[in-house]
N, C-alpha and C positions, 0 to 999 in steps of 0.2 A: 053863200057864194052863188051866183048866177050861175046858169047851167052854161055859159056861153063861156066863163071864164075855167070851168072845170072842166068844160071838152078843151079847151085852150090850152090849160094846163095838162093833161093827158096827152096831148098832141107832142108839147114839148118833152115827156116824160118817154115816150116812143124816140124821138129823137135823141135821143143823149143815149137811149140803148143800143139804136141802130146806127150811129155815128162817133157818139164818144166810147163810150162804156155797157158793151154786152150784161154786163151785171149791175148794172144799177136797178135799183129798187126802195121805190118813196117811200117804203113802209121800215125798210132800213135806214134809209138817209132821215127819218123823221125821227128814228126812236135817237141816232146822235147826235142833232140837232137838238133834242132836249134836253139831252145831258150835256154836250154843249151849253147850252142855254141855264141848267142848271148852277155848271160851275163856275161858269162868268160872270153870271149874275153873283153869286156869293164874293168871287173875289173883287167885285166892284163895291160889292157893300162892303168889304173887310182893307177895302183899300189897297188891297196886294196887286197893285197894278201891272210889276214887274214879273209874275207870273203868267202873264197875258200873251209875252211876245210871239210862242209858237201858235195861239189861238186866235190873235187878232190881228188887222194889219197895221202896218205902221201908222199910216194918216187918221184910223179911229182911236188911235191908243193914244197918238197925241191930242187931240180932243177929249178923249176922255179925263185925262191927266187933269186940264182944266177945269172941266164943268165937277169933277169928284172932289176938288177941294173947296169947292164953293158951297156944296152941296149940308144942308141941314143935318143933322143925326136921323131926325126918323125919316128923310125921304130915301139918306142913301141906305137903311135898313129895311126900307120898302123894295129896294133894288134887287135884297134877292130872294131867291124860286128856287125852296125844296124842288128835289122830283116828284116827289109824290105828291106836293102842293097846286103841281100844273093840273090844273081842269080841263084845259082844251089846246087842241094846237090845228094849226092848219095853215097850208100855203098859200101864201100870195101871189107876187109874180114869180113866174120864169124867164131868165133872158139866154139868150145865145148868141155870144157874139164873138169878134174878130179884132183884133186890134192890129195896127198901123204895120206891124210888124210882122203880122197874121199868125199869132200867138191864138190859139181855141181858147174861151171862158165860158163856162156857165156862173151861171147864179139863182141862188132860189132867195125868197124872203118868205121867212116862217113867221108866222104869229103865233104868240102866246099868252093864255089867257092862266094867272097863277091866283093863289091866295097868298095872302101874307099879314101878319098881324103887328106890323109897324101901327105905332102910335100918330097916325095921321088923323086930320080935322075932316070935319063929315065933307067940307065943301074945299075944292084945292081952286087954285087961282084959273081963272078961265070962265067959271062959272059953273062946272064941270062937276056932277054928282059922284063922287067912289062910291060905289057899290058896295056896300058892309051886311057878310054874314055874321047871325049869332049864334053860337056853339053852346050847350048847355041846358040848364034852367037858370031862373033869376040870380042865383046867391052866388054862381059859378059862369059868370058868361061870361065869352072871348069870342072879342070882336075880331072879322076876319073881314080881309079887303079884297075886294075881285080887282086885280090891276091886270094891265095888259101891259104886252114890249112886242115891238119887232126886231127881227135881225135877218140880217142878209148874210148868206152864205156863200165863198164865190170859190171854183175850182178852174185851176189853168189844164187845160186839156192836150195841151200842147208836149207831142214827143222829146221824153226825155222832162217832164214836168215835175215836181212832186206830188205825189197822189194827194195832197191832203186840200183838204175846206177851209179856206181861210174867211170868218166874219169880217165884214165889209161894211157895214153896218149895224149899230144896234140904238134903238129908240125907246126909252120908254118914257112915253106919253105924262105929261104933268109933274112927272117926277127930274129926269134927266134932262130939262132943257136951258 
């Protein structure tokens, strides 16, 4: 991350304390965001779409409905990200904005970098290397893939709202397109 987008994002991180939410905190919002991110991911790979609806919003869940039937076995089993298999996370953008109605939204987009030991080919379409760990010694090795996803996180701030995060977004790169 460039220092320019990290004071950027601290900036907006100030703001959503001092305007929306006294108690907000990225280190909180991050660690749900994964587990978010954990369970979505599994119920996209287990196809439980209809489990989604308090977590996703409507226009990503129909999209998803599509691309998840089309989807290979080992790409949608690359889809999901134990907790414990997430290696790295970190935010993207922040927005804050206003709608016509002048409803308050933020939004965050988290990246996530996981492992996962789907049966995928060394090179995926694009030309695009996965990244493959090896676990083990020779006689006992398990292949593991460094894949990344993003998701965007979006909360209505607006009095009288419901407190909750709704995904707004979710990508993952090579796999989900």
């Amino acid at each position: 991350t460039s220092p320019f987008a990290w004071l950027r994002t601290r900036f907006y991180y100030l703001l959503i304390r001092l305007y929306f939410d006294q108690e907000f905190s990225i280190e909180e919002f991050t660690r749900g965001a994964k587990q978010a991110f954990s369970v979505v991911s599994q119920l996209l790979s287990q196809r439980k779409l209809d489990l989604l609806d308090e977590l996703v919003s409507a226009e990503v869940l129909q999209v998803l409905k599509e691309k998840i039937s089309l989807l290979p076995d080992n790409h949608r089993d690359a889809l999901a990200a134990d907790i414990d298999a997430i290696m790295y996370t970190t935010e993207g953008d922040v927005r804050i904005y206003y709608d016509d109605d002048g409803r308050k939204f933020v939004s965050i987009l988290m990246r996530f970098w996981y492992l996962n030991g789907a049966n995928l080919p060394d090179e995926v379409p694009g030309e695009t290397k996965v990244f493959q760990i090896v676990f083990g010694d020779e006689s006992t090795k398990e292949k593991r893939h460094l894949l990344t996803a993003n998701y965007e996180f979006q909360r209505e701030f607006t009095e009288g709202a419901k407190p909750d995060w709704t995904i707004t977004r979710i990508e993952h790169p090579r796999l989900l397109e």
